[in-house]
C-alpha positions as CSV (number, residue, x, y, z in Angstrom):
1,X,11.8,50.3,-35.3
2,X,9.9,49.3,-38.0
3,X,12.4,46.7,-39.1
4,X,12.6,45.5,-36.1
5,X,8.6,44.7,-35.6
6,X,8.7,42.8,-39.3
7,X,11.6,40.8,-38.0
8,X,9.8,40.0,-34.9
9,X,6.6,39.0,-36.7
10,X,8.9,36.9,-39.3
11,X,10.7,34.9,-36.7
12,X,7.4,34.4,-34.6
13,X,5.9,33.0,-37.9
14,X,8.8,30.9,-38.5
15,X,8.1,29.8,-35.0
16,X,4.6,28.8,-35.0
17,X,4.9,27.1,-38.7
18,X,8.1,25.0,-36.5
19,X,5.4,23.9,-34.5
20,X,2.8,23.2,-36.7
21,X,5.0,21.1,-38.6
22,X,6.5,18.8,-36.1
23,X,3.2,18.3,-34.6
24,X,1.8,17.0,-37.9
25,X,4.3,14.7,-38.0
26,X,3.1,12.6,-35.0
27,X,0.6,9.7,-35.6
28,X,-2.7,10.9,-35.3
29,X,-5.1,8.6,-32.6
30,X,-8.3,9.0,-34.6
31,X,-7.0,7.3,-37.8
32,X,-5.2,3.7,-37.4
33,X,-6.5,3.4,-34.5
34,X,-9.4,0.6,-36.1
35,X,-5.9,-1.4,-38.0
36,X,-3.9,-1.4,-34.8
37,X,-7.1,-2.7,-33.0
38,X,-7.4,-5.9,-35.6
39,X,-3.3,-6.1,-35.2
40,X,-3.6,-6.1,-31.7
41,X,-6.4,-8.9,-31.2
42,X,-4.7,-11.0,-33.8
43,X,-1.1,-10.9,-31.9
44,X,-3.0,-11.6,-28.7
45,X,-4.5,-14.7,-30.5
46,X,-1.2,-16.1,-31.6
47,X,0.9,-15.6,-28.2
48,X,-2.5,-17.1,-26.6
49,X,-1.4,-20.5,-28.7
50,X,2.5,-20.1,-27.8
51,X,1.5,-19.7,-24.3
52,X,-0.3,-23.1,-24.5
53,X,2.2,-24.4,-26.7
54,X,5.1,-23.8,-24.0
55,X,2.2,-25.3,-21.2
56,X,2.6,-28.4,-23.5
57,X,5.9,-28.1,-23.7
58,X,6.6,-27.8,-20.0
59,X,4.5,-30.4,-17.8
60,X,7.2,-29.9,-14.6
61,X,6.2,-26.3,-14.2
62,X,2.9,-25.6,-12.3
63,X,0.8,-24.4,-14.8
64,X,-2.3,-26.1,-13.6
65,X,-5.0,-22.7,-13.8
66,X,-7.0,-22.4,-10.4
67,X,-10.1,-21.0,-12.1
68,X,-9.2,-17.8,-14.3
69,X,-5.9,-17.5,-12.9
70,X,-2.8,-19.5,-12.7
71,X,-1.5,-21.2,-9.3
72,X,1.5,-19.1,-8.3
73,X,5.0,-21.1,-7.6
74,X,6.2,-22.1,-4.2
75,X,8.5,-19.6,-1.9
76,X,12.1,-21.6,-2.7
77,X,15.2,-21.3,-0.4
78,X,13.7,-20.3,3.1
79,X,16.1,-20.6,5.4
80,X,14.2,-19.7,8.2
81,X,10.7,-19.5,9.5
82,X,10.9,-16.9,11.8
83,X,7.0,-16.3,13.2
84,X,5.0,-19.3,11.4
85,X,5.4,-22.7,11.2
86,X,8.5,-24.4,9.1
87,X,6.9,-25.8,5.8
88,X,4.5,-22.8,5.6
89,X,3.9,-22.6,1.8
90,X,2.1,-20.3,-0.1
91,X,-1.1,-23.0,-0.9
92,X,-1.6,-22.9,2.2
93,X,-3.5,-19.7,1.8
94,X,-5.2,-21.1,-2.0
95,X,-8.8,-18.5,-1.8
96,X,-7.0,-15.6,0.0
97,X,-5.0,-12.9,-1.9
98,X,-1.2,-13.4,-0.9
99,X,0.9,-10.3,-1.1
100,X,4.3,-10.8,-1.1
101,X,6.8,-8.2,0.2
102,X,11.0,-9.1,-0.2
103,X,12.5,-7.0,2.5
104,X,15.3,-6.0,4.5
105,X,15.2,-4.5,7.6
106,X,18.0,-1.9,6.7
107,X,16.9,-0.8,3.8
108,X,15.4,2.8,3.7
109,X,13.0,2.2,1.1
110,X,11.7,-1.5,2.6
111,X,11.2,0.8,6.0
112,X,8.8,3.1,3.7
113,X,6.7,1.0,3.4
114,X,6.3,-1.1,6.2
115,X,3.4,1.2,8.1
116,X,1.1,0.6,4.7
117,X,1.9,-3.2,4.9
118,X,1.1,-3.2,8.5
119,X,-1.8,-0.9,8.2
120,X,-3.1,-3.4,5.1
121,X,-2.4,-6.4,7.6
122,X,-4.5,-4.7,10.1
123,X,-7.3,-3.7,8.0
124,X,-7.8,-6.6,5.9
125,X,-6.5,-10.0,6.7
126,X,-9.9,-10.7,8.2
127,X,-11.6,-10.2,4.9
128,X,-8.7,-12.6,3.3
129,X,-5.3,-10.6,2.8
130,X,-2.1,-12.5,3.5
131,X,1.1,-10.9,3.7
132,X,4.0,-12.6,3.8
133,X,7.5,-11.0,3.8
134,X,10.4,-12.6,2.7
135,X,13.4,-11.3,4.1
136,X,16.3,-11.0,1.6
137,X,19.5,-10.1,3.5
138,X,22.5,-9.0,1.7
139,X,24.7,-8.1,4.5
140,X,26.1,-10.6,6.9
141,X,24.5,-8.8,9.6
142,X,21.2,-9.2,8.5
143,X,21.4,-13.1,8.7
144,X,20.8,-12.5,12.0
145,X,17.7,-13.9,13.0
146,X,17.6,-11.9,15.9
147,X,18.2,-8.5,14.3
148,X,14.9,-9.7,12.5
149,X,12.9,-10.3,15.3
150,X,13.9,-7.1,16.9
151,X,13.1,-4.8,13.4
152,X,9.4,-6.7,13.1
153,X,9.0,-5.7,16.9
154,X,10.1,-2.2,16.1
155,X,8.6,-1.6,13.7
156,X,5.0,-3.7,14.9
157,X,5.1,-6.6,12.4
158,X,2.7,-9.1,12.6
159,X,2.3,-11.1,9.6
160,X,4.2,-13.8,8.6
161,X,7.6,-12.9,8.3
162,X,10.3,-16.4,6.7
163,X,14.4,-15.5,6.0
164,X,15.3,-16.4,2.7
């Protein structure tokens, strides 16, 4: 019994020390945390210069900034506008945050989330929200633009809504 106690007590030791010892092996946060700081700020500094190196670089892209933020790039290969007018492009809505949703109308997971787009459309696109979903079909069925139509009215879609 009394072997068996000493055993106990041995292996638990062996146990804790285990611990101790693996966990002094990770990288503490309260020393390098001042070097990875400085590292940090100077490799921000030199993509900063690459990044207006490649704007250089690259005058056909549109990397014109719109105060702090760049100009996002045109919706390309819309095939059909199915509630808005053809030609609607994102500048359109240049002031107005633009969310952009890529969707199809069978997918499970797109369906998940239409009630908070259409609950965010609701809420907010007086105060400036645009949604604009860009449906993606993969199947041949889901070129339909009728099938479309009938999903957005099933499922009470009312913001713009173009077939890629």
């Amino acid at each position: 019994m009394k072997t068996r106690r000493i055993i106990l007590v041995v292996v638990l030791l062996l146990i804790a020390g285990s611990i101790y010892y693996l966990e002094s092996l990770r990288v503490s946060p309260a020393g390098p945390v001042t070097e990875l700081e400085t590292e940090i700020v100077e490799t921000e500094e030199s993509e900063i210069k690459e990044v207006e190196i490649k704007e250089k670089e690259m005058p056909e892209q549109p990397m014109i900034k719109d105060g702090m933020y760049l100009l996002s790039p045109e919706l390309k290969g819309i095939v059909g506008y199915i509630n808005t007018e053809e030609g609607t492009k994102i500048s359109d809505f240049r002031g107005k945050v633009v969310l952009i949703d890529f969707w199809t109308y069978s997918c499970i997971n797109c369906i998940r989330t239409l009630p908070h787009l259409t609950s965010w459309d609701e809420k907010y696109k007086d105060q400036g929200l645009v949604i604009i979903g860009v449906h993606t079909p993969e199947f041949e069925f889901e070129k339909d633009i009728d099938n479309v139509k009938s999903a957005m009215e099933k499922y009470g879609i009312e913001y713009i809504v173009v077939q890629d």
